[in-house]
C-alpha positions, 0 to 999 in steps of 0.5 A: 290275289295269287293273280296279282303276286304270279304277276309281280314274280314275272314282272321280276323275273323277266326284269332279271333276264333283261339284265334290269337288275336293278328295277328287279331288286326295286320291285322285289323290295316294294313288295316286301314292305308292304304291311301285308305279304303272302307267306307263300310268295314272301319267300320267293320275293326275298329270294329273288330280291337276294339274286338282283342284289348279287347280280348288281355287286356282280356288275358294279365289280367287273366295272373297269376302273374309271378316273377322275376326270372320267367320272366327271364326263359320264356325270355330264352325259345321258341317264345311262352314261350318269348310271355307269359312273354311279354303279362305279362309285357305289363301289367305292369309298364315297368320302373321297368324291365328295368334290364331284358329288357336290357338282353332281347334286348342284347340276340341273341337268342330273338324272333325277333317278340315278341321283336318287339311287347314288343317294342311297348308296351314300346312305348305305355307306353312312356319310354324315357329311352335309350336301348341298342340292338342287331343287325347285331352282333353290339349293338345299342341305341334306345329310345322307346317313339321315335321309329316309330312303322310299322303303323305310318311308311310312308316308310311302308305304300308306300311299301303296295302301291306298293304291291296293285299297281303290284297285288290287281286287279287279285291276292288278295290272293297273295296281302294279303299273301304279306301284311302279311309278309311285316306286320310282318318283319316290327315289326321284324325289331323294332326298326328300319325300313327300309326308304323311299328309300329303300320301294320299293325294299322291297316290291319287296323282300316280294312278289319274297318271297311270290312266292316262298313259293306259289311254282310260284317261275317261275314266278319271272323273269316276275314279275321282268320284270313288275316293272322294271330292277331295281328289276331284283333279287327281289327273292333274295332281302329280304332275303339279306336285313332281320336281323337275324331271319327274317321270311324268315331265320326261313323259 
């Protein structure tokens, strides 16, 4: 198991020295909530959640004052140019973007991980206002300050179990490629997660995925055969049950 947390603790580490600060705070945070942490890496998980967490206030500070109208256009562009103005935003007092955010959460072409992490950061501000967005095609209200964002989630945390449970003894690799993906379609799926229920076919979903883009795709069957009959499409599952833009779509 010291394998697996050494593992983590690079992954985070080489996440920092990439300037990806915010997929090491992601990934420090993942461990944490999980309902058993070593002592001995707990700390050092806090620790270097603590550091990414800086470096993104540090980012999101020198980021040089962007206009309305600027804003609006980095919106309109790619996922990196949408995540600029959102680390822009973040920084701001989002009650007086309502207009734009608006537009942003009704815009199919929206990213759907950076718009999760804008709803998060409007989470974090305690905006009780009601939004309307996008999903499925349909229109849906959502109130930030109620929404459960993916580490707070129960349902989330029993579908890392059952990931741990079907590999962490001889697969941490495959384990932390799982997490990985379960992680972020959790905050592509904002404001809405999946319920308890449905935690353990997801997390089925994730790893026949995994398996397949680790090219073990003939090893799918017998993982369906190790958790059950149940799951006997577990390859096809996530792809069925993820919103548009999902990580596996995008792939």
């Amino acid at each position: 198991m010291n394998g697996y947390y050494e593992q983590i603790v690079r992954e985070i580490k080489d996440a920092l020295e990439r300037g990806e600060d915010e997929k090491a705070y992601r990934l420090a945070e993942e461990e944490l909530s999980m309902p058993y942490v070593d002592p001995v890496y707990e700390k050092e998980f806090r620790a270097l959640s603590e550091t990414a967490r800086e470096h993104i206030t540090e980012k999101r500070s020198a980021v040089r004052v962007l206009d309305e109208k600027t804003v609006r256009e980095y919106l309109g562009k790619d996922a990196e140019l949408q995540m600029c103005a959102v680390s822009y935003l973040s920084g701001q007092n989002l009650r007086n973007w309502k207009e734009i955010l608006q537009e942003y959460f009704l815009d199919p072409a929206a990213d759907t991980l950076v718009r999760g992490m804008l709803i998060e950061a409007m989470k974090a501000q305690e905006i009780h206002d009601a939004y309307f967005i996008l999903r499925d095609g349909k229109k849906r209200s959502f109130v930030p300050a109620d929404v459960i964002l993916p580490m707070e989630s129960e349902a989330l945390a029993y579908s890392f179990r059952c990931i741990h449970e079907w590999y962490s003894a001889d697969e941490p690799t495959l384990v932390q490629l799982g997490s990985e993906v379960l992680a972020e379609e959790a905050y592509r799926r904002l404001p809405y997660l999946w319920n308890a229920c449905e935690s353990e076919e997801i997390a089925a979903g994730v790893m026949g995925y995994v398996l397949k883009i680790s090219g073990r795709e003939d090893e799918i069957p017998q993982f369906c055969r190790k958790i059950g009959k149940k799951h006997r499409n577990a390859e096809r599952l996530f792809v069925e049950k993820t919103p548009e833009q999902s990580i596996i779509n995008k792939s």
